[in-house]
BAZADREN-589502 format. One record per residue: residue number from 0; residue in three letters; chain; y, x, z of N, C-alpha, C in turn. Coordinates in Angstrom, 2 decimals. Layout:
<rec i="NUM" aa="ALA" ch="A" n_north="Y" n_east="X" n_up="Z" ca_north="Y" ca_east="X" ca_up="Z" c_north="Y" c_east="X" c_up="Z"/>
...
// end
This chain:
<rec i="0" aa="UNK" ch="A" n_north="20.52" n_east="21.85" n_up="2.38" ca_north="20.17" ca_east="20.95" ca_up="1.30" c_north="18.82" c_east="20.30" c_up="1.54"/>
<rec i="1" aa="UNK" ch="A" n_north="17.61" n_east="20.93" n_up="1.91" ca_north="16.66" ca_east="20.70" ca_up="2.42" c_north="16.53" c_east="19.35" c_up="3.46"/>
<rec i="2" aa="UNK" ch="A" n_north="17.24" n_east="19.47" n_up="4.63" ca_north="17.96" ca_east="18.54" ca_up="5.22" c_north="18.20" c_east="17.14" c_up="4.90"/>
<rec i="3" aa="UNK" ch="A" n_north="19.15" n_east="17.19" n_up="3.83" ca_north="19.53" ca_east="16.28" ca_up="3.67" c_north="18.44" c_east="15.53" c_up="2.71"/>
<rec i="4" aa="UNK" ch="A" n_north="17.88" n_east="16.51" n_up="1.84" ca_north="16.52" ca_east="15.69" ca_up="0.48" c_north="15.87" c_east="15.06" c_up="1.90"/>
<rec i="5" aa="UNK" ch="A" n_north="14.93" n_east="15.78" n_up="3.21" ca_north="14.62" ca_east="14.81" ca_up="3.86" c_north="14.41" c_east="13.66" c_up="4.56"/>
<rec i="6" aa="UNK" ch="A" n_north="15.97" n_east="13.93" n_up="4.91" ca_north="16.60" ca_east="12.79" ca_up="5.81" c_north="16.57" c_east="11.24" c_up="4.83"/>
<rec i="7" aa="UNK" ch="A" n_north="17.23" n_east="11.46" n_up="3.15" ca_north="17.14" ca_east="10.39" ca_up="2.46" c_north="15.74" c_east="10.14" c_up="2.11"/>
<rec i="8" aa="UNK" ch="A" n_north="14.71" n_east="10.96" n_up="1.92" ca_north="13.14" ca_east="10.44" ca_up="2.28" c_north="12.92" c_east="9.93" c_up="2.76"/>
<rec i="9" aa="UNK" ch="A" n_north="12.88" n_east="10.21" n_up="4.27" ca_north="13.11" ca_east="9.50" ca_up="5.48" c_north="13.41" c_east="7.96" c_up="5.35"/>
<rec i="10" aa="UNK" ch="A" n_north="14.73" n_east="8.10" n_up="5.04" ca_north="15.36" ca_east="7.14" ca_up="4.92" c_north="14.63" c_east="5.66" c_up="3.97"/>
<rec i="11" aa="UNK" ch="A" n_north="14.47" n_east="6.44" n_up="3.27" ca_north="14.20" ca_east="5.52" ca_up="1.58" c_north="12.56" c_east="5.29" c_up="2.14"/>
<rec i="12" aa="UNK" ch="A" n_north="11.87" n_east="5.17" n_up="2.72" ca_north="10.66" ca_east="5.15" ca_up="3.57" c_north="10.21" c_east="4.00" c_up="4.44"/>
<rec i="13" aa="UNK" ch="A" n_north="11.45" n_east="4.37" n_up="5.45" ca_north="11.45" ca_east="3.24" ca_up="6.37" c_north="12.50" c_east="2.35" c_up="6.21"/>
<rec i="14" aa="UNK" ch="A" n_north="13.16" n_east="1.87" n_up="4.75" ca_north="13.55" ca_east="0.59" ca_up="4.75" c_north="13.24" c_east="-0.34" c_up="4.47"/>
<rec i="15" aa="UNK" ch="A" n_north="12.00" n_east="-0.19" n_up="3.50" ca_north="10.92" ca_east="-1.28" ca_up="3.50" c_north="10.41" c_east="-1.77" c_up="4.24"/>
<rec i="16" aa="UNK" ch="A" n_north="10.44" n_east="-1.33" n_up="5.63" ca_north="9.21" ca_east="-1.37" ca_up="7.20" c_north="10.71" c_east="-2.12" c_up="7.76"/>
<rec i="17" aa="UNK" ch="A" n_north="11.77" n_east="-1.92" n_up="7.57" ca_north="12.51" ca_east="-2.93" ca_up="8.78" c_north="13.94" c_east="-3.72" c_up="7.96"/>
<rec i="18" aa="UNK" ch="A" n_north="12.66" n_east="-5.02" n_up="7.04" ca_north="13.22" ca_east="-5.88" ca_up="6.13" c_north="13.86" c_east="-7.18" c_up="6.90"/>
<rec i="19" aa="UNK" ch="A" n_north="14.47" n_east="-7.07" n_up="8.18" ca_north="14.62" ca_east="-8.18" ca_up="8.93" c_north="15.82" c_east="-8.94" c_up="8.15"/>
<rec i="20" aa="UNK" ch="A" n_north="16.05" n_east="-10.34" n_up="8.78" ca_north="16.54" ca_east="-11.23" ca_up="8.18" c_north="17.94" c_east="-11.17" c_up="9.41"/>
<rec i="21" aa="UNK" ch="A" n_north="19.17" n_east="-11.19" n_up="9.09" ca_north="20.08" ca_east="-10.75" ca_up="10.22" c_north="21.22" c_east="-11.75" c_up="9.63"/>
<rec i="22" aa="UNK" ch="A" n_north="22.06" n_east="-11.96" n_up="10.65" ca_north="23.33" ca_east="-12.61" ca_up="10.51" c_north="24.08" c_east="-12.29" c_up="11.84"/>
<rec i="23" aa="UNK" ch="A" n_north="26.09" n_east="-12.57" n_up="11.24" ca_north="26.40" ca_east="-12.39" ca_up="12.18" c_north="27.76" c_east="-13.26" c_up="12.71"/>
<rec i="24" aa="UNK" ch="A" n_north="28.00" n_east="-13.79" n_up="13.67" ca_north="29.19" ca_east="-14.37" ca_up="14.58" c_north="29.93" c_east="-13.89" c_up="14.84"/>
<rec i="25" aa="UNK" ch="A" n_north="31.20" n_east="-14.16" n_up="13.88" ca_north="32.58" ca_east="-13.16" ca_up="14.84" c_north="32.96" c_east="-13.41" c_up="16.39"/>
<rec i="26" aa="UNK" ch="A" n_north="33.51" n_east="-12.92" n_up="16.57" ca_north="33.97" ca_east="-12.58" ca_up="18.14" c_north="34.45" c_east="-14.52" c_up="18.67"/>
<rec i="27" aa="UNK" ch="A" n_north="33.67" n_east="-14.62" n_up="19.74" ca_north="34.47" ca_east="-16.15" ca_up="20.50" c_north="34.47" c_east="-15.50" c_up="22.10"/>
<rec i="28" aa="UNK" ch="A" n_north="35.68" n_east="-15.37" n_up="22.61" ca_north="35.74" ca_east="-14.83" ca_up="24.17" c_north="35.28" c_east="-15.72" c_up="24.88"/>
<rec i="29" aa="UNK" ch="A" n_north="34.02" n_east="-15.47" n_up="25.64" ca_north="33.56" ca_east="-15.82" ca_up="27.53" c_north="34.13" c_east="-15.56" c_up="27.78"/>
<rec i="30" aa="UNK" ch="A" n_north="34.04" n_east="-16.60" n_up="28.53" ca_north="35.31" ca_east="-16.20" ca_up="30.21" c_north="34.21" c_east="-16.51" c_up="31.28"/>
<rec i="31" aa="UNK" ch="A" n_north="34.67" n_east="-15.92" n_up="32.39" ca_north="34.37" ca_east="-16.64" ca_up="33.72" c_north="35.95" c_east="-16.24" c_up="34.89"/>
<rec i="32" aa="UNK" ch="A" n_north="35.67" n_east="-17.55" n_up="34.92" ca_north="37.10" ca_east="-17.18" ca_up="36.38" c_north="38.51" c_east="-16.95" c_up="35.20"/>
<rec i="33" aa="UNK" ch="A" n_north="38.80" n_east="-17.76" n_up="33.94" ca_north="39.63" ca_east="-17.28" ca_up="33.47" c_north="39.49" c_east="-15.26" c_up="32.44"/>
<rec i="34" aa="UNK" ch="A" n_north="38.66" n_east="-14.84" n_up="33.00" ca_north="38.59" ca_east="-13.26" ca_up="32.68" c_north="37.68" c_east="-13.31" c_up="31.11"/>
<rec i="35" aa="UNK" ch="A" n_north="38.13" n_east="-12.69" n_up="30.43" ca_north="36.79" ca_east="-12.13" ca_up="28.96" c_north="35.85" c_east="-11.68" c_up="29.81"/>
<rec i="36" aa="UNK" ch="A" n_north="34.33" n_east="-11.98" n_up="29.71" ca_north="33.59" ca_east="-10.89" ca_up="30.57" c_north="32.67" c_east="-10.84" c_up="28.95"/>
<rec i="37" aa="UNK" ch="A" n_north="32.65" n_east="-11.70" n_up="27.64" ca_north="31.49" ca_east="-11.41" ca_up="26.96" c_north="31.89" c_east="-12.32" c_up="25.66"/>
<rec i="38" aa="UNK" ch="A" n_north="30.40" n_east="-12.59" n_up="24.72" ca_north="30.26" ca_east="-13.57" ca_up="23.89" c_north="30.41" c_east="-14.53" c_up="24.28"/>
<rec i="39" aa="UNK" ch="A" n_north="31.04" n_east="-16.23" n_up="23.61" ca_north="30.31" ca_east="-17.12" ca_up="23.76" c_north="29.60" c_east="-17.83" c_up="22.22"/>
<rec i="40" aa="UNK" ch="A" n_north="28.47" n_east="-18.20" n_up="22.45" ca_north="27.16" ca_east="-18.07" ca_up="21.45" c_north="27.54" c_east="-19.61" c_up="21.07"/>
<rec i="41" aa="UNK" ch="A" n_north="26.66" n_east="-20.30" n_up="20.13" ca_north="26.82" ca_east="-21.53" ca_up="19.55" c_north="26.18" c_east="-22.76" c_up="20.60"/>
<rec i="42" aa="UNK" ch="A" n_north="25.28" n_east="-22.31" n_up="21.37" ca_north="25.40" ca_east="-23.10" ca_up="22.48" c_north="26.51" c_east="-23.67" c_up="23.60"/>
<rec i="43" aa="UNK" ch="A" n_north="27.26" n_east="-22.61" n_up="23.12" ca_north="28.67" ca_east="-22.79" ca_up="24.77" c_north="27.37" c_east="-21.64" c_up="26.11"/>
<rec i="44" aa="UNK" ch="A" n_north="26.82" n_east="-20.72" n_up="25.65" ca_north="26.76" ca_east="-19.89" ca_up="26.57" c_north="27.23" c_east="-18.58" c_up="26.48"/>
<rec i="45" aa="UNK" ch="A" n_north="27.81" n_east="-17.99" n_up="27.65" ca_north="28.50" ca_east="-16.73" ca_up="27.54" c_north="27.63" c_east="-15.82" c_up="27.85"/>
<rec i="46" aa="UNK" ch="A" n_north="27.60" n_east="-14.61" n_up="27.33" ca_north="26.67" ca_east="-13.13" ca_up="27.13" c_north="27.57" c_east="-12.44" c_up="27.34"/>
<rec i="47" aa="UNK" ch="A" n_north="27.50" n_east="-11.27" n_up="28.64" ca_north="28.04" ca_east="-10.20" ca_up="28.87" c_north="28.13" c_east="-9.19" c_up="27.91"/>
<rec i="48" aa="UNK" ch="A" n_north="28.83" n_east="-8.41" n_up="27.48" ca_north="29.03" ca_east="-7.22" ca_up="26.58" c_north="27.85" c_east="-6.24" c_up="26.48"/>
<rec i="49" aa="UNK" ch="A" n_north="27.41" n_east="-5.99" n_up="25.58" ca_north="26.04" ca_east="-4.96" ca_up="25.29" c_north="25.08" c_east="-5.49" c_up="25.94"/>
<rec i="50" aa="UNK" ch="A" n_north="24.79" n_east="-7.14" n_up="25.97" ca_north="23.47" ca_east="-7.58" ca_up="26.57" c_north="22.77" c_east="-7.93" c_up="25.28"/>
<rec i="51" aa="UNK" ch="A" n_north="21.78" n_east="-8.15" n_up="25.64" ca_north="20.54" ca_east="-8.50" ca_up="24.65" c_north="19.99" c_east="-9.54" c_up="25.02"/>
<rec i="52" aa="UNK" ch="A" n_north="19.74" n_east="-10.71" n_up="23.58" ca_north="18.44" ca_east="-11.93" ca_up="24.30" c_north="17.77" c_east="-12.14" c_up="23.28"/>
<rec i="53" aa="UNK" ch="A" n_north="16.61" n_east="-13.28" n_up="23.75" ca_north="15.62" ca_east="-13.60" ca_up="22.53" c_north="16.89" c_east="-15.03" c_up="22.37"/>
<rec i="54" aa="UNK" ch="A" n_north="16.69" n_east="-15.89" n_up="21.50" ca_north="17.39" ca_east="-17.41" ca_up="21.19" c_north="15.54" c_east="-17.68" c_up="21.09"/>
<rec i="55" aa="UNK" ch="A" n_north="15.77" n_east="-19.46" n_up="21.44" ca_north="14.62" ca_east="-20.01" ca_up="21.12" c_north="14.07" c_east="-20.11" c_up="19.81"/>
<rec i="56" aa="UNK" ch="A" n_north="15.10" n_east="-19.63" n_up="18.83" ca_north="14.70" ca_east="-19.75" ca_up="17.12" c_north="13.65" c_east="-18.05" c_up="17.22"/>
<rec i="57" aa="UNK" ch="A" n_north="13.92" n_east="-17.69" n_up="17.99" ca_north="13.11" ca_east="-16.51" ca_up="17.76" c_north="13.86" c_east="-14.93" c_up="16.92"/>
<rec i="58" aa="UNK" ch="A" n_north="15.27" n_east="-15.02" n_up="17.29" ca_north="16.19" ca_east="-14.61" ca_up="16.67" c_north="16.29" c_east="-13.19" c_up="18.21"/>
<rec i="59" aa="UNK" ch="A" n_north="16.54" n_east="-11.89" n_up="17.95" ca_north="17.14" ca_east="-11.09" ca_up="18.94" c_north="18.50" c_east="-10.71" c_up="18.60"/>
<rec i="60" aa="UNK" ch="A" n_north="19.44" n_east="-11.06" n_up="19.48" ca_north="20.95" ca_east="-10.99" ca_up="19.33" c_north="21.30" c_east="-10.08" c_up="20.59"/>
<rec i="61" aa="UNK" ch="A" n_north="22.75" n_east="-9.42" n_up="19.94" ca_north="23.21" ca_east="-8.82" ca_up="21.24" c_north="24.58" c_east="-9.10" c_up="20.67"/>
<rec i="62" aa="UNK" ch="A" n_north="25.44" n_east="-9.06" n_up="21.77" ca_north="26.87" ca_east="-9.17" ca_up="21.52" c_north="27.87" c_east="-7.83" c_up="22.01"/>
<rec i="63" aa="UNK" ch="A" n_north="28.82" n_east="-7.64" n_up="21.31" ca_north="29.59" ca_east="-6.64" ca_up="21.21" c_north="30.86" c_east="-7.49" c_up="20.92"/>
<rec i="64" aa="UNK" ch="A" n_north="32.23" n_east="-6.46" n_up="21.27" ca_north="33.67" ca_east="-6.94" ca_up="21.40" c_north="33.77" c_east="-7.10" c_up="19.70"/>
<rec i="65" aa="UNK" ch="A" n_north="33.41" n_east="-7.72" n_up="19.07" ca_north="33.17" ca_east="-7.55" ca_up="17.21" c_north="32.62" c_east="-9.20" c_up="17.00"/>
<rec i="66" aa="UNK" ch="A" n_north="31.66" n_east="-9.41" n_up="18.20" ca_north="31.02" ca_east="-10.81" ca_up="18.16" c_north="29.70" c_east="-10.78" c_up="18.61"/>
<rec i="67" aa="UNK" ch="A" n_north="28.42" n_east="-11.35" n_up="17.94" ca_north="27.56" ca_east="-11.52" ca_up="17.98" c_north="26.57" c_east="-11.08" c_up="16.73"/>
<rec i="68" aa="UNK" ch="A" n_north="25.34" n_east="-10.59" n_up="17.14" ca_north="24.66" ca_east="-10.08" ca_up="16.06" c_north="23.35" c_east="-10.47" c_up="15.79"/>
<rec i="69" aa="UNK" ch="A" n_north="22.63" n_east="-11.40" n_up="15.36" ca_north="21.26" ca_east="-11.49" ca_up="15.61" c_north="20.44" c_east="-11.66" c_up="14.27"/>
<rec i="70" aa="UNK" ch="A" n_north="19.52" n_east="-10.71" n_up="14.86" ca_north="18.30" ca_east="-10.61" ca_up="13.78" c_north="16.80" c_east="-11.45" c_up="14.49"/>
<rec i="71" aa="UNK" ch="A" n_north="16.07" n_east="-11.41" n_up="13.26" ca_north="14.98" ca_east="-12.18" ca_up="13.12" c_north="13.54" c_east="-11.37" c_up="13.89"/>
<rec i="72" aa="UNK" ch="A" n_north="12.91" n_east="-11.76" n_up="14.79" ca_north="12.60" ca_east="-10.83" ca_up="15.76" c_north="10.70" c_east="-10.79" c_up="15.19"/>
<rec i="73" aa="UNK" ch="A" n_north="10.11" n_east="-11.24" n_up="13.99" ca_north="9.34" ca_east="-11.58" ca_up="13.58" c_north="9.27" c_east="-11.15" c_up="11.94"/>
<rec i="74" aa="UNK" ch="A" n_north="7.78" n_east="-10.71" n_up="11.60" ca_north="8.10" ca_east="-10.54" ca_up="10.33" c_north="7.12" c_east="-11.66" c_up="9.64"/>
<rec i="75" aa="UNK" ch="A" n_north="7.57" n_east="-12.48" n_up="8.61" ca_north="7.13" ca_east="-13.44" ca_up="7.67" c_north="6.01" c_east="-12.61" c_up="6.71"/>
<rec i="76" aa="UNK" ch="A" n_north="4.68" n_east="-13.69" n_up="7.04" ca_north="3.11" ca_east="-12.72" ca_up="5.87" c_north="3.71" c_east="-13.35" c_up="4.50"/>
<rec i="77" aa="UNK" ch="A" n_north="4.12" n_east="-12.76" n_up="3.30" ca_north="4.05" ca_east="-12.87" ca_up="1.96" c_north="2.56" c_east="-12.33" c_up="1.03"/>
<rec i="78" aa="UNK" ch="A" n_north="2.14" n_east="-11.56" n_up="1.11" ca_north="0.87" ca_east="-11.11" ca_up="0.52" c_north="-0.31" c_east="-11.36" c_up="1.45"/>
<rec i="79" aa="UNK" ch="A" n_north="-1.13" n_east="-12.35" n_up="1.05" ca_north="-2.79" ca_east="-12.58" ca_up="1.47" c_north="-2.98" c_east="-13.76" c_up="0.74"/>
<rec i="80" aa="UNK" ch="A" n_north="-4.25" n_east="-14.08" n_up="0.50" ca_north="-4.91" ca_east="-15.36" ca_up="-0.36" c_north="-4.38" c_east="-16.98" c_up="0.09"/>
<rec i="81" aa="UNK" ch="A" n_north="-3.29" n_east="-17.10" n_up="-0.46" ca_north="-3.01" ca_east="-18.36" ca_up="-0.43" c_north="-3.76" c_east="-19.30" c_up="-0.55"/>
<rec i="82" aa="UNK" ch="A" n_north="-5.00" n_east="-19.10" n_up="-1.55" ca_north="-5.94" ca_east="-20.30" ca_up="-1.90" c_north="-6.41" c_east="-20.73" c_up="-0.53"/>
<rec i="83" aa="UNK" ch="A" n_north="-6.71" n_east="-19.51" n_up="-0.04" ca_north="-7.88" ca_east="-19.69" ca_up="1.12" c_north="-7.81" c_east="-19.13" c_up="2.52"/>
<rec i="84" aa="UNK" ch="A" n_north="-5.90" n_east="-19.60" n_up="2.32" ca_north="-5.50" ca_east="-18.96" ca_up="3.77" c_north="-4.56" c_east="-19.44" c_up="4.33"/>
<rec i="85" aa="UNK" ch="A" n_north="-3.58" n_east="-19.68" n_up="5.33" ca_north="-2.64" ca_east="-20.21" ca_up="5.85" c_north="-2.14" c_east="-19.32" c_up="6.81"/>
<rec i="86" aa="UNK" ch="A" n_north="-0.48" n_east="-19.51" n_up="7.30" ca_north="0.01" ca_east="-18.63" ca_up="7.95" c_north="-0.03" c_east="-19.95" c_up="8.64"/>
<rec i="87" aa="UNK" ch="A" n_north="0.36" n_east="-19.35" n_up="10.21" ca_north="0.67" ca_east="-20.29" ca_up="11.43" c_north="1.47" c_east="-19.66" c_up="12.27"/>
<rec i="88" aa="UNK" ch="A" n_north="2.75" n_east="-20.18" n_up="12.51" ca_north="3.84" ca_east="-19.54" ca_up="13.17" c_north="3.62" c_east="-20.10" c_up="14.70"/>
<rec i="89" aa="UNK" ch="A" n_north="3.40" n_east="-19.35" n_up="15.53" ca_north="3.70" ca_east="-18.73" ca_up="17.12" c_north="5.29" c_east="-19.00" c_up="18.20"/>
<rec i="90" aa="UNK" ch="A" n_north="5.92" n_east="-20.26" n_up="18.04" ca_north="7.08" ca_east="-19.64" ca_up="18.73" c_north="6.66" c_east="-19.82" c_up="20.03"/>
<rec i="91" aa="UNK" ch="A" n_north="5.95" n_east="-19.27" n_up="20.83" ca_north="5.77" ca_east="-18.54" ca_up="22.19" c_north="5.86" c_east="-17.21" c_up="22.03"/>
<rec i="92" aa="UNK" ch="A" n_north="5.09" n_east="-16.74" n_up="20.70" ca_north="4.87" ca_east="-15.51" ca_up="20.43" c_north="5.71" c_east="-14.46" c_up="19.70"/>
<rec i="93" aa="UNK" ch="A" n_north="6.21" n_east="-15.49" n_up="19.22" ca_north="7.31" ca_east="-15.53" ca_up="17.98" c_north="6.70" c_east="-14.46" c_up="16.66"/>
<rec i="94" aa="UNK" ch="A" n_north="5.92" n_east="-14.81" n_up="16.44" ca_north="4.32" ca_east="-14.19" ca_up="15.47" c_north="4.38" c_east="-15.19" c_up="14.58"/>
<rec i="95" aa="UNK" ch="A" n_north="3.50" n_east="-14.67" n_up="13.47" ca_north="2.75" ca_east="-15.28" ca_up="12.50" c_north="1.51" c_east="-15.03" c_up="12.57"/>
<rec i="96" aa="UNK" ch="A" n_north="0.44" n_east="-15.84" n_up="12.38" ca_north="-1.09" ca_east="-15.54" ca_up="12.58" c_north="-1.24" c_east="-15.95" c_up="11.24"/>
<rec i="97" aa="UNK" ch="A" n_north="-2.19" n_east="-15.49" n_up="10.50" ca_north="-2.56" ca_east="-15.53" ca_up="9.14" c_north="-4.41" c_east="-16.28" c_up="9.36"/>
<rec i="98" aa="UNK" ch="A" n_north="-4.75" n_east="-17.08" n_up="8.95" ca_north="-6.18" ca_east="-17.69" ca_up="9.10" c_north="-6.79" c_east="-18.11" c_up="8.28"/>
<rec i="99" aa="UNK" ch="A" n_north="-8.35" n_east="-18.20" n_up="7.88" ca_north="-8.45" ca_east="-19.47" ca_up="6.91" c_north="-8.61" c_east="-20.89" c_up="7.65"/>
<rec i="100" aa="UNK" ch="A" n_north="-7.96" n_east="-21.35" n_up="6.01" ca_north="-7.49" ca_east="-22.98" ca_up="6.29" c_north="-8.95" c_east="-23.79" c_up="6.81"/>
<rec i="101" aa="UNK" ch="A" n_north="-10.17" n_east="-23.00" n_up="6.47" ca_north="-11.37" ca_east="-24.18" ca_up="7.14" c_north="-11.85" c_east="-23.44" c_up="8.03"/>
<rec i="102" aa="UNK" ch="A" n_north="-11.60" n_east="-22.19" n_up="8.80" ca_north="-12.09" ca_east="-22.13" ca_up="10.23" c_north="-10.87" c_east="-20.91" c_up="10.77"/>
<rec i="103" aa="UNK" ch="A" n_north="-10.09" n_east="-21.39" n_up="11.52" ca_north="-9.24" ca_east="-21.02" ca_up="12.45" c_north="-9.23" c_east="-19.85" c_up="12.98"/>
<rec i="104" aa="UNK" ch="A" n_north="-10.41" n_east="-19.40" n_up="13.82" ca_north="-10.93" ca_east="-18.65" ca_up="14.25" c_north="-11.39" c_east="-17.26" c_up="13.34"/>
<rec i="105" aa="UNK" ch="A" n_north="-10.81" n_east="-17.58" n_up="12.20" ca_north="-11.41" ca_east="-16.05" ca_up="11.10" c_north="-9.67" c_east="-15.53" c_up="10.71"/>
<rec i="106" aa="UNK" ch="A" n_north="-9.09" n_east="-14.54" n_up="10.80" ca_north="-8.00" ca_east="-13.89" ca_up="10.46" c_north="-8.22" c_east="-13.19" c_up="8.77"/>
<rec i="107" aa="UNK" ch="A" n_north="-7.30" n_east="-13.73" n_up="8.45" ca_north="-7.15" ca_east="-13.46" ca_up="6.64" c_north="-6.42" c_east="-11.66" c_up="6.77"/>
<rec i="108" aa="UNK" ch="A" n_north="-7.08" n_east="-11.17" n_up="5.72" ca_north="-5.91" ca_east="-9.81" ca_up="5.43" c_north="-4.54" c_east="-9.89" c_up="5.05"/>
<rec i="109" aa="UNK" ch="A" n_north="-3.24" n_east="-9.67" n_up="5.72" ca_north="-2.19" ca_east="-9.87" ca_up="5.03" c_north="-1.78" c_east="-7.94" c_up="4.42"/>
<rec i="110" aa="UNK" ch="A" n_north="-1.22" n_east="-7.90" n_up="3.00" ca_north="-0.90" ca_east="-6.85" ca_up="2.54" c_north="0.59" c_east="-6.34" c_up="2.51"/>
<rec i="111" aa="UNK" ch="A" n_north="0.93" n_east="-7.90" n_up="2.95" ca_north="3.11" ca_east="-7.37" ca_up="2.84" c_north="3.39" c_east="-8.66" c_up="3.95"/>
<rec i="112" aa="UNK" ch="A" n_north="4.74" n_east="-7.91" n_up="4.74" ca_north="5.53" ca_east="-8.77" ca_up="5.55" c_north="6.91" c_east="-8.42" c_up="5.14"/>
<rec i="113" aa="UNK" ch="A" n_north="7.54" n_east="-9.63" n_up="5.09" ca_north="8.61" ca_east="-9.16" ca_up="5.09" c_north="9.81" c_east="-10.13" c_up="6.46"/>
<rec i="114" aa="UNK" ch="A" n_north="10.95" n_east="-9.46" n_up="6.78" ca_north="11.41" ca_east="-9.86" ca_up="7.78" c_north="12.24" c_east="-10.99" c_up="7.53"/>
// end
């Protein structure tokens, strides 16, 4: 019993910490040579089975015989001083940098992200 009170602690803990933003693609068969070898993604590119990528949206997807799965590989700042602060999104980094709006170079406190 012990066990289990933990495990849902546990649980009920770290679902606030991995609030990502996810969606998902049913199954479209790759081929190569005629053969299924994987996904094919909304580009017209095919992904081998249990591979993993970044997308340029900044999205991490992997595909499985089910489809495609991708979540948001970044978490969005909601809590810090709006008056006197600005977020600035990174897609090299695929980050958010939090700053103030009149000198760049100073990082604002953020108190909540969510995914």
């Amino acid at each position: 019993m012990n066990t289990i009170v933990a495990c849902l602690l546990a649980l009920a803990i770290s679902m606030p910490l991995s609030d990502a933003s996810c969606f998902f693609m049913p199954f479209k068969p790759g081929t190569s040579n005629g053969v299924v070898v994987g996904c094919l993604d909304g580009e017209g590119k095919v992904h081998e089975f249990d591979s993993k990528w970044r997308t340029k949206d900044c999205n991490d997807c992997s595909c499985s015989r089910d489809g495609i799965g991708c979540c948001t590989s970044y978490m969005t700042p909601v809590d810090y001083d709006e008056e006197k602060c600005e977020s600035i999104f990174n897609k090299d980094t695929c980050s958010y940098k939090v700053v103030e709006k009149d000198d760049h170079s100073k990082e604002c406190p953020v108190h909540s992200w969510v995914g």
